[in-house]
C-alpha positions in Angstrom: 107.5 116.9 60.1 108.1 117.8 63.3 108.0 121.4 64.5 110.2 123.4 67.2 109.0 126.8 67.7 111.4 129.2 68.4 111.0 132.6 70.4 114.1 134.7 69.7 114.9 137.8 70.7 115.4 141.1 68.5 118.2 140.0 65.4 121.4 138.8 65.5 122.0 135.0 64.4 118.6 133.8 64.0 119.6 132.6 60.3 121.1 129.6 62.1 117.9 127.6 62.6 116.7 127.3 59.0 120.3 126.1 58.1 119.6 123.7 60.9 116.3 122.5 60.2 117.4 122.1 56.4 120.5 119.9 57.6 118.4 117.9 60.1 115.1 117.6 57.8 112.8 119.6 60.9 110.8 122.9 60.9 112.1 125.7 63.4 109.9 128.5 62.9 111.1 131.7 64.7 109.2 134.7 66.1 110.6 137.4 67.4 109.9 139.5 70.5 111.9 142.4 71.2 113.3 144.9 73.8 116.9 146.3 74.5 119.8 143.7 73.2 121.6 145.1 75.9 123.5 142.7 78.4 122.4 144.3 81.0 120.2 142.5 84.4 117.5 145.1 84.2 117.1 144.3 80.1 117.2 141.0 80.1 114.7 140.6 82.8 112.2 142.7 80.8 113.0 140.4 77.7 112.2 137.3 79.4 109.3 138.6 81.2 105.7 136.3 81.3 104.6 138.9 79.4 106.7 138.9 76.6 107.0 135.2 76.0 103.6 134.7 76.0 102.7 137.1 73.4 105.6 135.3 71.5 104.2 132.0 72.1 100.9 133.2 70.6 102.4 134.9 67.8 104.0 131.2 67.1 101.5 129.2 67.2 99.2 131.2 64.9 102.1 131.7 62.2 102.4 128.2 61.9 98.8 127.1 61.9 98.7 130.0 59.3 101.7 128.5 57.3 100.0 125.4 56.8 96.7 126.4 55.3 96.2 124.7 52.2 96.7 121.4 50.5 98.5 119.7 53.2 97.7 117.0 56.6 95.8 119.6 59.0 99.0 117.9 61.6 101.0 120.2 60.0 100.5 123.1 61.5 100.9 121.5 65.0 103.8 122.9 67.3 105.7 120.1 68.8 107.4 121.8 71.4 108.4 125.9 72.0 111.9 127.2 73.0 112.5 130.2 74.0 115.8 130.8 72.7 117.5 133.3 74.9 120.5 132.2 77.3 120.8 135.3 79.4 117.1 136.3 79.3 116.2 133.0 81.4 119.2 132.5 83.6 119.1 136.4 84.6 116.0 135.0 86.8 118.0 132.3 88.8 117.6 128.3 88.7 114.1 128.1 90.3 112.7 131.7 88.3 114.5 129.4 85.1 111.9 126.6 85.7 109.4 128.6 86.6 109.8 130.6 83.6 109.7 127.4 81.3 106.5 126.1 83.0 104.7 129.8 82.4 105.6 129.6 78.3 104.7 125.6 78.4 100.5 126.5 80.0 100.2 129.4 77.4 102.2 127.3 74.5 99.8 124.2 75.4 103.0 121.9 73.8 106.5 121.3 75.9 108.6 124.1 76.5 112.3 125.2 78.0 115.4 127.8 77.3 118.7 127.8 76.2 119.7 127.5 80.0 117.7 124.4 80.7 118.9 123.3 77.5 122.7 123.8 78.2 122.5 121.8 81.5 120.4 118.5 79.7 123.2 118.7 77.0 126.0 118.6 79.8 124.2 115.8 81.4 123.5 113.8 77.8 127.4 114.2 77.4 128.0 112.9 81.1 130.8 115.6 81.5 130.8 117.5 85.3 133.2 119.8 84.7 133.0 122.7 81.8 134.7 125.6 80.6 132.3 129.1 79.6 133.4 131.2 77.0 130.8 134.0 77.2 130.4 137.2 75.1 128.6 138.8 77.8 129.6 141.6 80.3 131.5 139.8 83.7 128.6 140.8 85.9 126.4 138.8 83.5 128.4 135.8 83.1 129.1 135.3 86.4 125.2 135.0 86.8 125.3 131.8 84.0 127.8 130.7 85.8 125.9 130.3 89.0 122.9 129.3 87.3 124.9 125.9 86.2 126.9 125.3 89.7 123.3 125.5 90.9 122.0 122.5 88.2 125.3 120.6 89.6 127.8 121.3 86.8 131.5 122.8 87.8 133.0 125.3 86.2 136.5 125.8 86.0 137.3 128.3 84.3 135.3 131.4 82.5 136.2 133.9 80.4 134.3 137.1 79.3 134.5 139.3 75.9 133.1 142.1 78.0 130.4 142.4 74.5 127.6 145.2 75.9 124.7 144.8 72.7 123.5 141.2 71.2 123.8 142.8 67.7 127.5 143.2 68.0 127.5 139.6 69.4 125.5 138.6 66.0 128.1 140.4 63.9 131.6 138.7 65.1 132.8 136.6 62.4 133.9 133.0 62.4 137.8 133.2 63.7 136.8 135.8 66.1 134.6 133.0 67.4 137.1 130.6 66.9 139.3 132.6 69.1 136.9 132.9 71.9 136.9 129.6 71.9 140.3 128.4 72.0 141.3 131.3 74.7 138.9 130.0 77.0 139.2 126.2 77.0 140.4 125.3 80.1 142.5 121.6 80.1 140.3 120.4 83.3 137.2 121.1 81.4 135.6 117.9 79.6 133.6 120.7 77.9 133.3 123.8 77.0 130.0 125.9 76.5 129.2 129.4 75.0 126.2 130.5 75.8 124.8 133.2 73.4 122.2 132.8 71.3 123.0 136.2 69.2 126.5 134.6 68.1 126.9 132.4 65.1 128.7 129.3 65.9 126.9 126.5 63.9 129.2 127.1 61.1 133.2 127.0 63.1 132.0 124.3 65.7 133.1 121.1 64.4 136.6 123.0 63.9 136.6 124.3 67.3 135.6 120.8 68.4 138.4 119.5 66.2 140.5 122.2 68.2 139.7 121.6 71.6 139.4 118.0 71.2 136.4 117.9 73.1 132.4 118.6 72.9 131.4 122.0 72.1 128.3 123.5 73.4 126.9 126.7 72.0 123.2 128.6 72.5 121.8 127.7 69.3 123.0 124.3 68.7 121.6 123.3 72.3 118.4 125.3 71.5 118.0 123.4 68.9 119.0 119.2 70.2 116.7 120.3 73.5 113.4 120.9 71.6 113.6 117.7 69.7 114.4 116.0 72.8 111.1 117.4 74.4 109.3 116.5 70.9 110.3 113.3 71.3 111.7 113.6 68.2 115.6 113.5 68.4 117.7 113.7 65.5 121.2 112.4 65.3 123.7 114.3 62.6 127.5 114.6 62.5 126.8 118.2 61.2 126.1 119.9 64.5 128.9 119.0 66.9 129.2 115.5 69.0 126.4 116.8 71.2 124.4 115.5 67.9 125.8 112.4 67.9 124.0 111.5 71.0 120.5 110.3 71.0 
């Protein structure tokens, strides 16, 4: 089965990739690694440090080799590919430290590796849309930086909108119509997409009614998380459970 280990930071809507991987027949282990959930520069760069991820990465790979002791194909405890699923805490370091990053967590993971960022711009291109709309949770002074990271991977943004939200745990407590309302008050008719980018909100359930909605794709953190490891497993998995960004091979 194949296996997409996910680094996550602190708590907040982590519950969304078992429901995943039980919809789309994968594994999606998660460790955590924690610091401030603060959307703050100074905190999230500390989040997504070297340091952090690697200890996460090795905390991974041992809990699944561990998981698999006992009656069952030694392949099984084999990692396919690492994600570290945190969109602030890798585009905070800019489009080349977001590469750089991914590179630093693929030599200690040994097994592919990328972010929610890098994962948010292969999803745009797999859609072939140029021009998106960003409904983020953050704090302005941190979505503009998301914002730069994608104008920087080629993708326009027309329009964003921020909740102002200052902790990821108040993120991961916003219930479905509040999300649903981010969404639609965001949109942007120009925008052949539109994206929201934290992984500490809970979307997987409302996005197929907010793509209903809108009319058009829907990208959020965990669902792109999610599509990109497979992709760098080599293991895609289509599903009309998970948005039309799943529909696409």
């Amino acid at each position: 089965m194949t296996t997409i280990g996910i680094i996550y930071p602190d708590h907040a809507a982590e519950d969304e990739y078992p429901t995943a991987a039980s919809l789309l027949g994968v594994r999606l282990p998660v460790v955590h690694i924690y610091g401030s959930d603060l959307h703050a520069v100074p905190e999230l760069l500390d989040l997504g440090s070297p340091e952090k991820l690697a200890e996460g990465a090795s905390r991974l790979i041992a809990a699944v080799a561990a998981d698999a002791v006992g009656p069952v194909d030694a392949s099984a405890g084999a990692v396919d590919a690492v994600m570290w699923a945190c969109t602030s805490g890798s585009f905070v370091y800019g489009h080349a430290g977001v590469r750089q990053q991914a590179d630093q967590l693929a030599t200690v993971a040994g097994v592919p590796a990328a972010s929610t960022s890098q994962s948010f711009v292969a999803a745009v291109a797999a859609l072939g849309v140029g021009r998106v709309a960003v409904a983020a949770s953050y704090p302005e002074e941190v979505a503009v930086l998301f914002t730069d990271f994608l104008a920087a991977s080629g993708i326009e943004v027309v329009a964003r909108g921020s909740a102002g939200i200052d902790t990821a745990a108040e993120v991961g407590s916003l219930e479905g119509a509040r999300v649903m309302d981010l969404a639609l008050q965001n949109d942007h008719p120009a925008a052949e997409a539109l994206l929201i980018p934290d992984t500490a909100m809970h979307t997987l359930d409302v996005l197929p009614a907010i793509e209903d909605q809108l009319g058009k794709p829907v990208l959020t953190a965990n669902q792109v998380t999610i599509w990109h490891g497979l992709r760098l497993a080599g293991s895609p998995v289509v599903s009309d459970r998970l948005g039309a960004l799943f529909t696409r091979v």
